[in-house]
N, C-alpha and C positions, 0 to 999 in steps of 0.2 A: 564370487569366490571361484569362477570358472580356472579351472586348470591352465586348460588352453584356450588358445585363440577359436573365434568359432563366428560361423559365420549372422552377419552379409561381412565382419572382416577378413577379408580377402582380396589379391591382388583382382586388378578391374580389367579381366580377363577375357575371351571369348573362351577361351580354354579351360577359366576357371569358373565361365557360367556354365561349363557345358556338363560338369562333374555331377551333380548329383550326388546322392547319400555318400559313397564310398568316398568322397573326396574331404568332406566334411565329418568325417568320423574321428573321432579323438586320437584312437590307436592307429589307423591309417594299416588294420592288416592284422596288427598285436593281438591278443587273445584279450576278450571284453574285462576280465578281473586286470589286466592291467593296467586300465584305464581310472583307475581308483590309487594310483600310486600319487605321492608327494609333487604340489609343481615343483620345476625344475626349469634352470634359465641354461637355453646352452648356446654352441659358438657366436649366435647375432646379441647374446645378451640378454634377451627377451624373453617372457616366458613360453613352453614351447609351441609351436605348433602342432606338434604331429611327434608320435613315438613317447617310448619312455626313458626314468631316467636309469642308468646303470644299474642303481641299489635294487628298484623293482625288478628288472629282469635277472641280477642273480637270482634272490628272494624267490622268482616263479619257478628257475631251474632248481635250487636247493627244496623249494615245495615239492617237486617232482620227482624228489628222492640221488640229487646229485648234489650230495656234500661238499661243499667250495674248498676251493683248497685254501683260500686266505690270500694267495700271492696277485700280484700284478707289475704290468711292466711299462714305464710311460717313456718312448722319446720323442724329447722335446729339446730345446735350445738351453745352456747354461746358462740362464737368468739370476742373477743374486735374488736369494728372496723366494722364488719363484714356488720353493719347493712348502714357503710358509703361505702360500695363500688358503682363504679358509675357506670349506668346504660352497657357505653360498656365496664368496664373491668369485669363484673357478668358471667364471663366463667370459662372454667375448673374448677378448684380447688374448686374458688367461686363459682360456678354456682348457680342460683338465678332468675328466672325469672322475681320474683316480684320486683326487684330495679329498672327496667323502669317503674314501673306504680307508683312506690313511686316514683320516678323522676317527674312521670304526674301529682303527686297530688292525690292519691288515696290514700283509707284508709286501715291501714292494722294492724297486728300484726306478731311479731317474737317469737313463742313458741319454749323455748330451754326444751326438757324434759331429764331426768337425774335419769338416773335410781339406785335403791341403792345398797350399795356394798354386799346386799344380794339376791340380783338377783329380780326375780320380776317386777311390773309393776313401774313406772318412779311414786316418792311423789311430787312431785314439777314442775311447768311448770312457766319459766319465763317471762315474757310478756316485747315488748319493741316496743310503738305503735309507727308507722312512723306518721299517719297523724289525729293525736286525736283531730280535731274540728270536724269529721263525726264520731259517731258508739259508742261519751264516755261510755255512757251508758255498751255498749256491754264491752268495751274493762276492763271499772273497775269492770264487772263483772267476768271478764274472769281472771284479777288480782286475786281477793280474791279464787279463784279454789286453794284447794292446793293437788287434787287426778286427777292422768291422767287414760282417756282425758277430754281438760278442756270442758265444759260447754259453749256453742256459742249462745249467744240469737239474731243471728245476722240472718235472714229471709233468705238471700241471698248474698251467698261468690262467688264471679267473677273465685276466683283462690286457689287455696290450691296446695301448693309444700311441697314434704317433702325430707327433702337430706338422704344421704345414711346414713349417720353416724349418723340420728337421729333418727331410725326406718326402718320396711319392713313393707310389706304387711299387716301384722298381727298386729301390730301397726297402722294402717292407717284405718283397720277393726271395730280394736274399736272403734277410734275416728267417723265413719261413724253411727255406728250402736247410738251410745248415743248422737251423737249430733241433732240438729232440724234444722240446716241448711241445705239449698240445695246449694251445690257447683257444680258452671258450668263447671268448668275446673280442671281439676286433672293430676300434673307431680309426676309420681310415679315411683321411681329409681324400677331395677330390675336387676338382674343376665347373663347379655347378653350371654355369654358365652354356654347358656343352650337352643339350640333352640327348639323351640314345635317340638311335642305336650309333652318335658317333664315336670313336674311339681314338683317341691321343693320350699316347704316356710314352714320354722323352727315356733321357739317363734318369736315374736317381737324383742325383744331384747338380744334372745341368739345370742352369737358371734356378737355381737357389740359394750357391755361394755369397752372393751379394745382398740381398734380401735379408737374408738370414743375419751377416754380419749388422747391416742396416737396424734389421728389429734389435738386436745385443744392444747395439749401442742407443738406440733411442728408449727401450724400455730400461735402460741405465740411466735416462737421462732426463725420461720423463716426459721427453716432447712426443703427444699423443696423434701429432699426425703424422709424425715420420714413423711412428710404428703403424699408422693406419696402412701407409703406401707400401712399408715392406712388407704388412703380412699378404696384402692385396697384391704383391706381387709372386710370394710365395703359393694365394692359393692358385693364380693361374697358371703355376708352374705345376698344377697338380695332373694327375690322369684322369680322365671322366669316369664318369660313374660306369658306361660299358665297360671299360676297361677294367677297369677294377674289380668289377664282377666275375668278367672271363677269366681274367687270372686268381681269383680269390676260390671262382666252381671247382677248379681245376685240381684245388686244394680242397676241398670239400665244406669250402664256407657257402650260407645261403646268408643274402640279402633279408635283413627287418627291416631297416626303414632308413630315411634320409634327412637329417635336422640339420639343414642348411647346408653348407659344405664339408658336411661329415657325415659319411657312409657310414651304418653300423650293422657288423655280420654276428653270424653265429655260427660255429661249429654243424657240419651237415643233421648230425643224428639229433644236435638237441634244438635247431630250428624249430622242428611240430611243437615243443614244446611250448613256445616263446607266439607263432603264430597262429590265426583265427583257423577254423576246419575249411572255409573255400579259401587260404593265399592267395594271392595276385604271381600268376606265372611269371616266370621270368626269363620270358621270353624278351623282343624288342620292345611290342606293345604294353607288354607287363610291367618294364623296367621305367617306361616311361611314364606310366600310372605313379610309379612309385617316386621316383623324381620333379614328376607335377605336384604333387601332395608335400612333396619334404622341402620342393627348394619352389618352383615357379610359381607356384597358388600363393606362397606368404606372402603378406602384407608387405612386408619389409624387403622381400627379393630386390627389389626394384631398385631399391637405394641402398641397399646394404655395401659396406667398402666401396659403392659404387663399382662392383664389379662388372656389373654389365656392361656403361658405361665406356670402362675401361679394354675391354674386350677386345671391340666394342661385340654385343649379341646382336647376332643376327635372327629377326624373328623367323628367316625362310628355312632356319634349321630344324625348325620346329615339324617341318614334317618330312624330314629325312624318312625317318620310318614308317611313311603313310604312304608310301609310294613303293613301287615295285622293289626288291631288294636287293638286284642288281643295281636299277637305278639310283637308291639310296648310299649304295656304298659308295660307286663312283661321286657322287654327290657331296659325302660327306669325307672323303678321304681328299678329296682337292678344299672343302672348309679345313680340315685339321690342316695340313700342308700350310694355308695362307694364315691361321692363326700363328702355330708354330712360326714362321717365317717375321714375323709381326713381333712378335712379342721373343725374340732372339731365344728362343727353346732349343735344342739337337730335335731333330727328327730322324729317325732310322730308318726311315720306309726311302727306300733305294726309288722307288714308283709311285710320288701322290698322287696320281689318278688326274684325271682331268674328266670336266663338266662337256667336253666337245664333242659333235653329233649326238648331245641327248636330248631326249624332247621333253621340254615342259609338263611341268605336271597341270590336269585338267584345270577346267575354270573353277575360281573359289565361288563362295556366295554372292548375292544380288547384293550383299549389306556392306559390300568393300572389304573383306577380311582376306589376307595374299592368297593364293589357293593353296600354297602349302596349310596353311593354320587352318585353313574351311575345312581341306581333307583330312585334320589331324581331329578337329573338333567333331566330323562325322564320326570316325572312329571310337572316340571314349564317348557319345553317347549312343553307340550302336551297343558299346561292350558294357556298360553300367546297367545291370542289372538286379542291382540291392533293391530293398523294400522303399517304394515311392517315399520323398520328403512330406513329413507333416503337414495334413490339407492337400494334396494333390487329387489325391483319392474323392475326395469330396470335389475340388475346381472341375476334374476331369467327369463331372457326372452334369455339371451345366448344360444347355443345350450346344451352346458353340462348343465346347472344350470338346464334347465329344463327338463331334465329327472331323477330332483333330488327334482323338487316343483313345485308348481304352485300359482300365487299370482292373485286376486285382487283388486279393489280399498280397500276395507276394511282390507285384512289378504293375511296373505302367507299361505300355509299348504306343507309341505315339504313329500314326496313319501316316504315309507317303503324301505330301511330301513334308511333314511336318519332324520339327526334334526338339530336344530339350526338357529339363527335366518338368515342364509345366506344356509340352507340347506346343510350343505358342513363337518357336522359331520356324521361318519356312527354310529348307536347306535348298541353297541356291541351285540354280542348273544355267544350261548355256540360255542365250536369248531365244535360241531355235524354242527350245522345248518348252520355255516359261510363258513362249506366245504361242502357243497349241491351242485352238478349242473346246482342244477333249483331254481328259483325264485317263490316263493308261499305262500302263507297269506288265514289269514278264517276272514272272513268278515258278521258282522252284518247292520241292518239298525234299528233307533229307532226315536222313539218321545218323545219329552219331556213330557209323562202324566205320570202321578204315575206308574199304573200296568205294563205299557211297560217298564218301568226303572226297576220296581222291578222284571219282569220277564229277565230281560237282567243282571241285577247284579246277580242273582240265577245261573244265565246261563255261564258266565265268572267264578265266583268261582268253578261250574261242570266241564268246560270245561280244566282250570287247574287243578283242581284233577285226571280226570281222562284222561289225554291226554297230555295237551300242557307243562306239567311241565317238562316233560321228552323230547320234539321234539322242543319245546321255537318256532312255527312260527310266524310271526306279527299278529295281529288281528286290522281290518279293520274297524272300527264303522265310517257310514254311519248318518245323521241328517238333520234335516231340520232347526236344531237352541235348541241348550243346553245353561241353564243359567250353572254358573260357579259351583253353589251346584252341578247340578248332573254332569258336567263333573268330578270331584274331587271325588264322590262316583264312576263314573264308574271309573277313571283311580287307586280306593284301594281300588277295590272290588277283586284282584289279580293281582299277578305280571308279568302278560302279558307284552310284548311289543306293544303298544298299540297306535295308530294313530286313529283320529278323522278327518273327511272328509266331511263338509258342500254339501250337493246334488245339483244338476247344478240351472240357475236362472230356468228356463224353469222348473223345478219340478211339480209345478200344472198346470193348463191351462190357460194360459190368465193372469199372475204374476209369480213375482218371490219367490224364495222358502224363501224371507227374510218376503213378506210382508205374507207368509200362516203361519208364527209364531203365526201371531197375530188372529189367527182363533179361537186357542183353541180348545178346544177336538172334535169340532165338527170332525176334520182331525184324531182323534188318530186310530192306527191300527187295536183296537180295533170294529171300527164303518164300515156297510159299507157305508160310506160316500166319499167323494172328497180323504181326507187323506190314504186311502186302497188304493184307484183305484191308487193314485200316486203311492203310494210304490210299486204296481203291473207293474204296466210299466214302471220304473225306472230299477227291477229288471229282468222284461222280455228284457231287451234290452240297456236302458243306462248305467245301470251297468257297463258293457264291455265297454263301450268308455269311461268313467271317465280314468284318467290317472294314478290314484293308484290301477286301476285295471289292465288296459293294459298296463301296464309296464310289470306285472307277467306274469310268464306264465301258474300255474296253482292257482284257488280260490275256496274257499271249504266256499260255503252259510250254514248258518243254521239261525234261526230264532231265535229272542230273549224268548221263551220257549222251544226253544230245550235242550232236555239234554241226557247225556250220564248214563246208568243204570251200568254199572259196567266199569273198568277199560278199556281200547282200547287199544292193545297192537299193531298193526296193523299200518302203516304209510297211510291212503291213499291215498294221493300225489304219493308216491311209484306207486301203482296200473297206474295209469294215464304215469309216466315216462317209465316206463318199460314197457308200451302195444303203441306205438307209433301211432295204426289205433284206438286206444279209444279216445274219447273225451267228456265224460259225463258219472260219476257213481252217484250213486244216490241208496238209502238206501230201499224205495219202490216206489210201482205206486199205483196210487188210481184211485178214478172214479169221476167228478166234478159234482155238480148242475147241472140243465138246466138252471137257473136260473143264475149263473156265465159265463154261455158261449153261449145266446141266440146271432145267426145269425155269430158266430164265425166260424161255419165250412164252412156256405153257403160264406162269404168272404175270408177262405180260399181256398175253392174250385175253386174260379177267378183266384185266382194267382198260383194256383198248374196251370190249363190252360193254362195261359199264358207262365209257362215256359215246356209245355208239357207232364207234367208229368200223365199219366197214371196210377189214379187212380185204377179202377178195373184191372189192372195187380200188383199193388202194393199190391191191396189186396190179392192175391193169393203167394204171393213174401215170401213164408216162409221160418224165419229164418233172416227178415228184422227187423230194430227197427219200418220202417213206418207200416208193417204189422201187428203189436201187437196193433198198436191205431187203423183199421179198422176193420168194421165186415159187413156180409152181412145187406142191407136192410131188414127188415121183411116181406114186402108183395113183393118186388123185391128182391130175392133171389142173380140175375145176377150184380146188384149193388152192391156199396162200401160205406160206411160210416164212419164217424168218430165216435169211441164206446164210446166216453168221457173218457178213458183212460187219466191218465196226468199225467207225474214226479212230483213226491212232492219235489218242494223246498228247502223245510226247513231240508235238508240234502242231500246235493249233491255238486261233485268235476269235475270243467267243465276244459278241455284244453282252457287256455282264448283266443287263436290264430283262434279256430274254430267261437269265436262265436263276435268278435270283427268288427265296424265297416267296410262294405268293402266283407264282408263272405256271403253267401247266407244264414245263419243265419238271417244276419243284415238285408238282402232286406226283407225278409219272415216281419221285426218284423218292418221295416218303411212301409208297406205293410199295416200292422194293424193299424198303428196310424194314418196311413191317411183317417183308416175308423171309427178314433174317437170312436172306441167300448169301449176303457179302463177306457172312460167317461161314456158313454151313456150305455153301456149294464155290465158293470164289470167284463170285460175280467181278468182274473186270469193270472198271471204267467207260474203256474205250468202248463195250458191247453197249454200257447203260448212257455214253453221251451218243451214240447213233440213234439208237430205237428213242431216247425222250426227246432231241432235238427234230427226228424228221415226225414222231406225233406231236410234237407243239407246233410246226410249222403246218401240218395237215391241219388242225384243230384252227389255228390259226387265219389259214388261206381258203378255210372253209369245206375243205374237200375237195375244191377247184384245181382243175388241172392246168398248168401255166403252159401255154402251145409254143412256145419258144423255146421248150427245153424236148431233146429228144434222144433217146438213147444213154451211154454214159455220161453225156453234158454233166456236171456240175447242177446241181439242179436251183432251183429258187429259192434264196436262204441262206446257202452255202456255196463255197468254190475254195478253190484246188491253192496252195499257197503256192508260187513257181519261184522256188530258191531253192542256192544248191546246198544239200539238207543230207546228214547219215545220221542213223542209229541202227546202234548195234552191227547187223549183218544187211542191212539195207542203205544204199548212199545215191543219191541221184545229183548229178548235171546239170546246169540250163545248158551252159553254151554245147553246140551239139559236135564242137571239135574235142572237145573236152572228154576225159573219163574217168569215172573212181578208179583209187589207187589207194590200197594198204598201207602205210607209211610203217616206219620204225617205233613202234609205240616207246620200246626202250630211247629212244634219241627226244620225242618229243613230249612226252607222258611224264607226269607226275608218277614222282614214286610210290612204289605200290600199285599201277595201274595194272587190272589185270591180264598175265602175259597173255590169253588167247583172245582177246577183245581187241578189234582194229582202229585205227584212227585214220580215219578218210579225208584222201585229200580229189580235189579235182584238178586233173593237170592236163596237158595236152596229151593227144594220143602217142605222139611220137617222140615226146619225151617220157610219158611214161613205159615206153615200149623199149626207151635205150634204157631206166631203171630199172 
């Protein structure tokens, strides 16, 4: 008795394996009691897949305390009969929302507009009222109209359809913009075939004059395939779903859902009403969730009027939106152009855009999928976050599964370089990196507040220009909870391979990292409040135990304001493989506050004790890493200190083996948390990965001093990473012709970057010297 379609039937998709729960959800977005309404067969015939049917969604707005006004407005083509069809044969062909409500006794009207054989706007709209003891008034005004569109003195319409053959977009525009009615519901046919973020919508009525007469006369006549070809030509004379959103926002309608080649909105205020409490954004990525789900996942897409076909579709449209959005527009405005041109539409764009000097989007997967569809499929299983399909949970607990994801109650999130909703796809990369020896990823951590996102997407687009475009490793983004907006700008902020990794529950002290969401910027990275000192001992030490870290075997931190000042030619993963006594490079050393490291040394000095280690010999131990962080006491010459010496973080490539749960790493840094410093005094990171790495490499090396290291050398373990590297108010050079230079943060910065924060570039001297 299932309502709707439900899966494994579904189109035989990469796109449509890739969906997960939200894609396979009945309402597709709708509020869950909607999902209990009547089936319902609409434009393909069938019953539906996805959404509900009109009766339910007045029914949920009237439940909500918004009394119906009873009226509705359907245009569509003067078909004899048309108007007697009965409520369940109003499918396919006929599709018709409004003959169940004329069935219930509401009031309506059938405008057939007709446009003249000299092109132009429709002289005449035929009126043919269903239920004229409500609205006479309206309806014999709406009579005497003889210029489209008519004239509605009618306060409030429940429903307005318009079918293909009577109109697009641009038709429905007018009637919006001149009429005084406010229409609660709006099915507005569209171009399926065309997924966002493309946009094409002709005239009104160019390329539907003949169509339209075509369908007149063959549903007069009965012959059921000349009406197939006219509607079939009629719907790809429609506007795309972008489109018709953009102009619908603008109006204040939101998108609910898409049942085949019919959009269907709602009014802006009574949308919540109608949709789940997390909506699908509707943004590019968002619209195309919604699109996948209503028209390209069904079973029937494929063959339906054979629209595709006819088109014909192109599947490299498919990831217009997964690429950059310059490059998508250009991309998809030279597809609309050669469609339109194709299928004899108007197009009004004076400039289709042209695909020339643009560059390919990256390689797709190992399994032959184009690379547009690879990079479309990474994206909705980066963004699907609903509660794992039935049994995942349990597959994902096997031994193989899980060293391929980790799930739970709420989500599964699948290990680099693995996706899908059972973790059991590998997401392709170029040949370089698939034949690697070693397993390795560069990992961020961020928060949901403006500047950290905008200093993080600045940073992804840097870090592909001048690095990962050429080496493709996975990049790690680290969170304590992303709404679905900013995950969607960080996963097409570049074409990274890109995994998102909610932080353990334990993240802050005393809750879990679900309920510090709701904190608010008091936690942003920015602050030094609760939210710093987390990310500071997440990164000094739990890091390494997350399982998408310790899986790898080398990870390379940088901070979401890290950026690279000129090209990196340089692998440094490389450095770390090929030195097998290294386990930590790192770009420079700094010197930390007292203030970030107050009683940090006096408690690591207990534990250095305890495991015997000899201090004032360490300090004399030249050519040690532990010997570069000590220095004589000042009025005790004979003592050792800690000189506040500290690895800076926010660029550096650790062996993950050295520093993982189990490592004398690991004791040195559960050592500190049991002295609650990372709360109470704002123990730094970069202070706790110096001091634990150069006493695990002491501990290690036995307390032997390595005679080939002397003075500031680099010491045994560690070395210096030589790229040209800025953060914050620091930027270094290789080439030594070269020098930092402040650039225009306004010209090259994401907005919102902040204005006193620099964006370094390395340029010549005497070119930066004329700027």
């Amino acid at each position: 008795e299932g309502r709707h379609a439900a899966p494994p039937f579904s189109r035989s998709s990469a796109l449509c394996d890739a969906g997960g729960s939200r894609l396979y959800r009945r309402t597709s977005g709708l509020r869950a009691e909607l999902d209990g309404a009547l089936p319902y067969r609409d434009a393909a015939g069938a019953p539906s897949w996805h959404g509900a049917p009109v009766t339910a969604l007045l029914a949920a707005l009237e439940h909500a305390g918004h009394r119906r006004a009873g009226s509705f407005l359907a245009l569509r083509p003067d078909v004899g009969g048309a108007d007697q069809v009965a409520c369940r044969d109003a499918h396919g062909m006929r599709y018709d929302p409004t003959a169940c409500l004329r069935e219930a006794g509401w009031s309506g009207a059938s405008v057939a507009p007709h446009p003249p054989d000299g092109g132009g706007a429709p002289e005449w709209a035929t009126l043919q009222p269903w239920a004229p003891e409500v609205s006479v008034e309206a309806l014999e005004a709406m009579q005497r109209s003889v210029r489209w569109p008519p004239r509605l003195s009618i306060e409030v319409v429940d429903v307005l359809v318009l079918h293909p053959a009577a109109g697009n977009c641009r038709a429905l525009q007018e009637l919006l913009e001149q009429s005084n009615s406010e229409f609660r519901l709006l099915y507005v046919p569209i171009n399926p075939t065309m997924p966002p973020p493309m946009r094409a919508g002709g005239d009104g009525w160019a390329g539907l004059r003949q169509p339209r007469m075509d369908l007149l006369e063959a549903m007069a006549g009965g012959d059921r395939d000349t009406v197939a070809n006219a509607l079939r030509s009629s719907i790809l004379a429609q506007c795309s779903l972008a489109q018709v959103v953009a102009m619908l926002r603008a109006r204040r309608y939101e998108l609910l859902f898409v049942e085949h080649w019919y959009a269907v909105f709602a009014l802006g205020e009574l949308a919540p009403l109608l949709l789940d409490d997390s909506p699908i954004s509707q943004d590019d990525i968002g619209l195309f969730e919604i699109w996948r789900a209503g028209w390209f996942c069904s079973p029937m897409s494929r063959m339906l009027l054979w629209l595709e076909r006819t088109a014909p579709f192109d599947p490299r449209w498919l990831g217009f939106g997964a690429v950059d959005p310059d490059v998508a527009r250009s991309l998809s405005e030279a597809a609309v152009c050669e469609f339109m041109a194709r299928h004899g539409l108007q197009q009004n764009q004076a400039d289709c855009g042209s695909v020339d000097g643009i560059a390919p989007p990256p390689p797709g997967s190992s399994d032959g999928l184009l690379p547009e569809v690879a990079l479309r499929r990474r994206l909705l299983w980066a963004l699907d976050t609903g509660a794992p399909l039935p049994g995942v949970g349990f597959h994902m607990d096997s031994a193989v599964a899980a060293s391929r994801g980790i799930c739970t109650a709420s989500a599964c999130e699948c290990l680099a370089p693995y996706r899908g909703p059972r973790c059991d796809v590998e997401d392709g990369a170029r040949a370089a990196s698939t034949s690697r020896e070693f397993r390795a990823a560069i990992h961020y951590i961020v928060r949901d507040d403006g500047v950290h996102v905008v200093e993080l997407l600045h940073a992804l687009k840097n870090l592909w220009e001048r690095f990962n475009s050429r080496f493709d490793y996975p990049v790690l983004i680290f969170h304590d909870g992303l709404c679905r907006e900013t995950r969607s700008r960080i996963l097409l902020a570049a074409p990274h391979r890109i995994w998102l990794h909610i932080v353990p529950e334990d993240f802050s002290p005393g809750q879990s990292a679900h309920a510090s969401r709701q904190e608010g910027s008091a936690l942003s990275h920015h602050t030094f409040a609760q939210g710093y000192h987390a990310q500071s001992r997440f990164r000094a030490g739990r890091l390494f135990a997350h399982p998408a870290v310790r899986s790898l075997d080398y990870a390379w931190g940088l901070d979401s304001d890290s950026m690279f000042t000129a090209v990196v030619h340089d692998d440094p993963f490389l450095s770390l493989h090929h030195s097998p006594s290294s386990v930590l490079g790192f770009r420079y050393i700094s010197r930390t506050s007292l203030t970030s490291s107050r009683h940090l040394w006096d408690v690591s000095l207990v534990y250095f004790a305890n495991l015997g280690v000899d201090v004032i010999k360490a300090g004399d131990a030249s050519g040690t890493f532990l010997q570069r962080l000590l220095s004589p006491v000042s009025d005790q010459p004979e003592l050792m200190s800690w000189n506040h010496r500290v690895v800076m973080t926010d660029c550096e490539v650790a062996r993950v083996a050295f520093f993982v749960p189990g490592t004398a790493y690991d004791g040195y840094v559960r050592w500190l948390e049991g002295a609650q410093g990372f709360w109470s005094d704002g123990w730094g990171d970069h202070a706790v990965r110096g001091l634990g790495t150069a006493l695990a490499l002491w501990l290690r090396d036995g307390g032997e001093v390595p005679p080939s290291n002397t003075g500031d050398a680099p010491a045994v373990g560690t070395f210096e990473l030589r790229m040209p590297y800025a953060h914050q108010q620091t930027c270094f050079c290789e080439r030594p012709e070269h020098v930092c230079v402040a650039t225009d943060a306004a010209r090259v910065a994401e907005k919102g970057w902040p204005a006193k924060k620099p964006i370094w570039e390395c340029r010549a001297a005497a070119d930066s010297a004329a700027t």
